[in-house]
N, CA and C of each residue as an Amber inpcrd file, in Angstrom:
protein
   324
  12.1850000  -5.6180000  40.6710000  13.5360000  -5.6720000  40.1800000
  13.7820000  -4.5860000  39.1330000  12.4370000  -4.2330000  38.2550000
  13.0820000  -3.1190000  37.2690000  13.1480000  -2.0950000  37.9230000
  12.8080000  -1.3840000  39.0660000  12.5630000  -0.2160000  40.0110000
  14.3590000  -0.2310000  40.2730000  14.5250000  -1.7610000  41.0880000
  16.4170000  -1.4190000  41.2170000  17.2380000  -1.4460000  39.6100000
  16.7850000  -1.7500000  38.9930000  17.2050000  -1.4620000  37.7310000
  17.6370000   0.0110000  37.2710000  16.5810000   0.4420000  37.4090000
  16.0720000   1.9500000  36.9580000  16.9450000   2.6150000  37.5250000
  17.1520000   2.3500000  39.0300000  17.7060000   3.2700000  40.0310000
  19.5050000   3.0120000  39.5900000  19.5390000   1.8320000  39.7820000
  20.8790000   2.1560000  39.4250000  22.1390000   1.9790000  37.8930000
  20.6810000   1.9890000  37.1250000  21.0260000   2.5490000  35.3920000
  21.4830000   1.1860000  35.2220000  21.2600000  -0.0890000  35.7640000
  21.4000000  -1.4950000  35.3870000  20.8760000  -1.8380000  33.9150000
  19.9020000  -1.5960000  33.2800000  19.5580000  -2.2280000  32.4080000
  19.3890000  -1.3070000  31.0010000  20.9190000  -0.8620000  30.2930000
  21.2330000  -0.1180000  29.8830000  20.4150000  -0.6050000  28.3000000
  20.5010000  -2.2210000  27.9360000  20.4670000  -2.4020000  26.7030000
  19.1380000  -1.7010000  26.3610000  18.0000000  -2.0600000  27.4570000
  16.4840000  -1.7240000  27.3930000  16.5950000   0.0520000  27.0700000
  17.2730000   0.9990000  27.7230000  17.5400000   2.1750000  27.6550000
  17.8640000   2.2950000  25.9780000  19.2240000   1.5170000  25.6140000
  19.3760000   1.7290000  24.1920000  18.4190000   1.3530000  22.7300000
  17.2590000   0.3930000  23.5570000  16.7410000  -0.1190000  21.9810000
  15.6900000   0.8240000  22.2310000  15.3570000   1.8780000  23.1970000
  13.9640000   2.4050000  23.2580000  14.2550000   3.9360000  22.6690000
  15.3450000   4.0350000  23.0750000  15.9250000   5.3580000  21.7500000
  16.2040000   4.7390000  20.3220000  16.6790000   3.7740000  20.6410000
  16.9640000   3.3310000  18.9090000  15.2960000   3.4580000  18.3480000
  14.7520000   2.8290000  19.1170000  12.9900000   2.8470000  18.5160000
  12.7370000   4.1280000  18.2500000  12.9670000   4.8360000  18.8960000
  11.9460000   6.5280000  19.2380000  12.8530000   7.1460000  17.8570000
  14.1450000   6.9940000  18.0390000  15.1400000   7.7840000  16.3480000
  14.3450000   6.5690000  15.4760000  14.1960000   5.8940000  14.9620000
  13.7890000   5.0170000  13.9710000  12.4250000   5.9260000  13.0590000
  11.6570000   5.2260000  14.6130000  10.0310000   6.1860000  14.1580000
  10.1220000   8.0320000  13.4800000  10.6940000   8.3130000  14.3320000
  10.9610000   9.7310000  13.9490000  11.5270000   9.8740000  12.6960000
  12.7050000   9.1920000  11.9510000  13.1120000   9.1840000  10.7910000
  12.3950000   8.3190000   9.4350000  11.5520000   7.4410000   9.8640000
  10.2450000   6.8330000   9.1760000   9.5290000   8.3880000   8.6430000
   9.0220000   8.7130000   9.8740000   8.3730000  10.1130000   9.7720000
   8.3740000  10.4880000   8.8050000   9.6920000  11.6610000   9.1350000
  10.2140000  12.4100000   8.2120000  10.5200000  12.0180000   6.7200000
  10.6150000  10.7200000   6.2720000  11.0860000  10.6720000   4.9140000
   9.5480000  10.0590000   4.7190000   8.3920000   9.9100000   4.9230000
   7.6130000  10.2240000   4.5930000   7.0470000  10.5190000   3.1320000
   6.9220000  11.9510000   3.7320000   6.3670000  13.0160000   2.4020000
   7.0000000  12.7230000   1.6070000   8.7720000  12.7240000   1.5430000
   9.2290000  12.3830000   0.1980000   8.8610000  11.1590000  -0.4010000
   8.7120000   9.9470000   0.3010000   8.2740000   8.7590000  -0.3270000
   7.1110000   9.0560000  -0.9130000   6.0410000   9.6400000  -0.3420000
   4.7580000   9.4590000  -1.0700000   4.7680000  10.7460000  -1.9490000
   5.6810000  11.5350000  -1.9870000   5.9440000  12.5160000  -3.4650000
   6.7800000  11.7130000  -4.5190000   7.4150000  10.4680000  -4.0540000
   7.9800000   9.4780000  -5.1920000   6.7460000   8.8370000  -5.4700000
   5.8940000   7.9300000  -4.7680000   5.0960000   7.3950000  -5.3830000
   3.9010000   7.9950000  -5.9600000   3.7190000   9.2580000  -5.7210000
   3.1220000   9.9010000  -6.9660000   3.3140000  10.4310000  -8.1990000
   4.3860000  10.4470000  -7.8460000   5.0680000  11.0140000  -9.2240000
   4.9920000   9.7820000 -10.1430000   4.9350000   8.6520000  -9.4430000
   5.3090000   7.6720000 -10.1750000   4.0510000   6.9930000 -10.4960000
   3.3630000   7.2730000 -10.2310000   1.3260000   7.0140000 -10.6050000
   0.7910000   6.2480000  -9.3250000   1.4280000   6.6350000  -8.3210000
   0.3530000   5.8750000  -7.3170000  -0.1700000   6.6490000  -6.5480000
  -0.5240000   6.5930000  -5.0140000  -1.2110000   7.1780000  -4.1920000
  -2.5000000   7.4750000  -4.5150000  -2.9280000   8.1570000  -3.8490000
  -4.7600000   8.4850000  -3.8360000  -5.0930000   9.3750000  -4.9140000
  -5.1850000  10.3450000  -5.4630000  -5.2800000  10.7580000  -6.5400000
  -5.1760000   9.2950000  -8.1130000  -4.3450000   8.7310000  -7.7870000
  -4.1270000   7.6420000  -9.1210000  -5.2690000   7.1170000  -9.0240000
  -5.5190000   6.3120000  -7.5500000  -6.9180000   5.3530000  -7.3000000
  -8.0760000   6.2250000  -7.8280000  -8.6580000   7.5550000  -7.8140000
  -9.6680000   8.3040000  -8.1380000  -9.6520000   7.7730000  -9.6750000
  -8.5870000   7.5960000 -10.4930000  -8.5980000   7.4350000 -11.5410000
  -8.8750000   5.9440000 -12.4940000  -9.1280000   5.0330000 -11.3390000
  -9.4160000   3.9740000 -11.7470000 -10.5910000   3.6210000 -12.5410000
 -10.9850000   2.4340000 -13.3210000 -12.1090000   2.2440000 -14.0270000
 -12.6520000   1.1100000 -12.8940000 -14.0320000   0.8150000 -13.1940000
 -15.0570000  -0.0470000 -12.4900000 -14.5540000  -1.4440000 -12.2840000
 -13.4080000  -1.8960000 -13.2710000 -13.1460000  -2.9520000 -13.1110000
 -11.9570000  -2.9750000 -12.2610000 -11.2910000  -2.0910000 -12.2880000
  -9.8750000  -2.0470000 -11.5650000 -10.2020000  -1.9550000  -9.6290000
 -11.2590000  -0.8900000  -9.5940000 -12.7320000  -0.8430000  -8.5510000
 -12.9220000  -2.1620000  -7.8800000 -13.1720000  -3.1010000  -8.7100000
 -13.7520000  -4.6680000  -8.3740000 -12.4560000  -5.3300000  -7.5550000
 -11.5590000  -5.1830000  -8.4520000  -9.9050000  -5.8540000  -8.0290000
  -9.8510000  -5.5610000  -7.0820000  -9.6690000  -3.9350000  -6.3930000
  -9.6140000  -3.3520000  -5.0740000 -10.4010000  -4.1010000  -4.2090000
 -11.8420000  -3.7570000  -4.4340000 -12.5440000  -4.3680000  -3.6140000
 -12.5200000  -5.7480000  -3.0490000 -12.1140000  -6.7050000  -4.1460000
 -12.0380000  -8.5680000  -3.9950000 -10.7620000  -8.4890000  -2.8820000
  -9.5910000  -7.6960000  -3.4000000  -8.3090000  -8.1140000  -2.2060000
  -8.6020000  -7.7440000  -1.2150000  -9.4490000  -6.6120000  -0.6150000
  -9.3860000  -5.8020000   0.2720000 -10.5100000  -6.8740000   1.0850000
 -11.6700000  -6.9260000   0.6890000 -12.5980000  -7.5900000   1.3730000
 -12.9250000  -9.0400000   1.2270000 -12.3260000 -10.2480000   0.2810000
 -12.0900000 -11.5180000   0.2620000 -10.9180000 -11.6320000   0.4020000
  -9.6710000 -11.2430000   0.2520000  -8.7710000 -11.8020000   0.3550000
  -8.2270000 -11.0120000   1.8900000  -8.4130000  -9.8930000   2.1200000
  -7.7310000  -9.7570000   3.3690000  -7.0580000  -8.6360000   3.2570000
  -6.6100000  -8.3190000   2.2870000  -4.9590000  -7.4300000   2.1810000
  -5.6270000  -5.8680000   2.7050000  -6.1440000  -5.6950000   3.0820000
  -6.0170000  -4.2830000   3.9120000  -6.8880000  -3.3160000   2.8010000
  -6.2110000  -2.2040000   3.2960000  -7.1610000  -0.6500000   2.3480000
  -6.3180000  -0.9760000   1.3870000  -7.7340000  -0.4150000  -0.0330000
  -6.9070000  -0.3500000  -1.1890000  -6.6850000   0.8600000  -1.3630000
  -6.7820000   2.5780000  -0.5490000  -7.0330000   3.4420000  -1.0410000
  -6.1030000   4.1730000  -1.1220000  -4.7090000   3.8450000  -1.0790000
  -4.1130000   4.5050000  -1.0720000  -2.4080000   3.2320000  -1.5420000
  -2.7700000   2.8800000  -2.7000000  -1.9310000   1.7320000  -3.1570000
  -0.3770000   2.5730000  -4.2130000   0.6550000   2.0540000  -3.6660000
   2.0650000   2.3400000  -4.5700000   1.6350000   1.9020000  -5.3810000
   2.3970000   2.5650000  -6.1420000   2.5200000   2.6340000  -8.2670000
   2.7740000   1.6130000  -8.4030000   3.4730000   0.5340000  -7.8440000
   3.8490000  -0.8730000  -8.6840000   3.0760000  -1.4630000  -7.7980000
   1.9760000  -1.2740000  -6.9710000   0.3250000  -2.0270000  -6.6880000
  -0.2390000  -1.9340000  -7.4200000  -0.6940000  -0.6500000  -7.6150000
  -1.5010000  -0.3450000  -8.9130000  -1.1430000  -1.1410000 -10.0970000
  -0.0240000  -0.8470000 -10.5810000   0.3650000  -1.4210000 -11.7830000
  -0.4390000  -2.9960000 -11.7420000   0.5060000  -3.8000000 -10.8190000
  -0.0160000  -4.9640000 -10.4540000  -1.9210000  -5.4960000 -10.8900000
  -2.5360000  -4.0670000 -10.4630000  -3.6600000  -4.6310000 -10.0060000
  -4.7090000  -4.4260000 -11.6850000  -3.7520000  -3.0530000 -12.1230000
  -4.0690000  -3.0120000 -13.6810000  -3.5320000  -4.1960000 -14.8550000
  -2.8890000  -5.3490000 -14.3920000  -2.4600000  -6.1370000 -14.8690000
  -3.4730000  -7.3380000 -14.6380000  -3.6660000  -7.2550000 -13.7160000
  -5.0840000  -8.0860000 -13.3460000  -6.1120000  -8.3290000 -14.1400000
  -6.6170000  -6.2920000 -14.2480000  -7.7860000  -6.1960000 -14.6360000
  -7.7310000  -6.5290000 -16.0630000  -6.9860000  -6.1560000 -16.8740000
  -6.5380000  -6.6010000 -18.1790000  -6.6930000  -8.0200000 -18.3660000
  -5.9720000  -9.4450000 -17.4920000  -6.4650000 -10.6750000 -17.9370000
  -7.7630000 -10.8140000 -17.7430000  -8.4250000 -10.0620000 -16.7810000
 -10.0420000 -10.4560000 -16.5580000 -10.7870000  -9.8710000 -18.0340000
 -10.0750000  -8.7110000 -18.2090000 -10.9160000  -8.0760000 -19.9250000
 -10.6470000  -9.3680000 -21.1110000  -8.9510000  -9.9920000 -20.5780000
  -9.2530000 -10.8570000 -21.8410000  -9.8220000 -12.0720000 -22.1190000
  -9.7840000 -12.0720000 -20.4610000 -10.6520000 -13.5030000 -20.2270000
 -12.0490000 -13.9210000 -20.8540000 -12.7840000 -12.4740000 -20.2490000
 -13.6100000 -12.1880000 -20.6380000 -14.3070000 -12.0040000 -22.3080000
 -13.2190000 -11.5100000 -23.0200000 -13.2770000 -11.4220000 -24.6180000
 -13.1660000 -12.8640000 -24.9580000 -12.5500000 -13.4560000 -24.7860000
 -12.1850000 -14.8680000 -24.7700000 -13.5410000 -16.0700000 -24.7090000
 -14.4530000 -15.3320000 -23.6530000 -15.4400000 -16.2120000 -23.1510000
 -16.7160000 -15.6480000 -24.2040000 -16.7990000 -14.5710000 -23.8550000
 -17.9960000 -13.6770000 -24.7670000 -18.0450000 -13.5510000 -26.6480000
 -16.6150000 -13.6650000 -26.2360000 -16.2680000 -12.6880000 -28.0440000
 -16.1690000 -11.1130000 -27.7700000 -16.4250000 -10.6380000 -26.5320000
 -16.9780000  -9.1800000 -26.7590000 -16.1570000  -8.3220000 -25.7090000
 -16.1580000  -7.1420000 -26.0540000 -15.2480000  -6.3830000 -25.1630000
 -15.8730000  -5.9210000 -23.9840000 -15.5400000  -5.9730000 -22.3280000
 -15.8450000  -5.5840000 -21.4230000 -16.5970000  -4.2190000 -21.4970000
 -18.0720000  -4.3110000 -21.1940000 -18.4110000  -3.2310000 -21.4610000
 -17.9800000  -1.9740000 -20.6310000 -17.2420000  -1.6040000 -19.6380000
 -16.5050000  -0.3880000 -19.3090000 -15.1730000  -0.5000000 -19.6670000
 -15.2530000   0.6870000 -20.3220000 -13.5890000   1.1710000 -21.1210000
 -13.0150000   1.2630000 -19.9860000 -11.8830000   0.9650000 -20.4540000
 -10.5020000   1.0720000 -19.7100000  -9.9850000   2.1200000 -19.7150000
  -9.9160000   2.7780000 -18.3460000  -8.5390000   4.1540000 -17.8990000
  -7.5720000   3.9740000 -18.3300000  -6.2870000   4.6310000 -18.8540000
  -5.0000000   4.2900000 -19.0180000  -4.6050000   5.0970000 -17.8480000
């Protein structure tokens, strides 16, 4: 039935959502680069992650490989942020429990 379809341009909607798809992807594409030149500018992307400390390291690692959530290596600025917010209650948790400050300093 899709063969007589095909032939006689019957099944127009299928024709329209598969260009709507193909312009979609293509314009994803393209705005791209600019997105990930916003989110660097704005402290994220891969370069930011290089800049992480051992503990921020750990965070990545726990979501990525216990919890599920995918690659951390390449996380938006308000992930990051997020995940430096994290690491901070674990430092104070930690001061809290010890008396003592996490022995790896913190990146700003």
């Amino acid at each position: 039935m899709d063969f007589v379809n095909k032939l006689t341009g019957g099944n127009k909607q299928e024709d329209v959502t598969e260009q709507t798809g193909q312009s979609q992807q293509e314009g994803s594409a393209g705005s791209g680069g600019f997105i990930d030149k916003l989110n660097t500018a704005a402290g994220g992307g891969k370069e930011s992650e290089k800049n992480e400390d051992a503990v921020d390291k750990g965070v990545d690692y726990v979501q990525q490989n216990v919890f599920g959530q995918g690659d951390q290596t390449n996380e938006s600025a308000l992930e990051q942020a997020k995940d430096e917010q994290i690491s901070d209650f674990i430092r104070d948790k930690y001061k809290d429990a010890t008396g003592k400050d996490v022995p790896i300093k913190d990146k700003s």
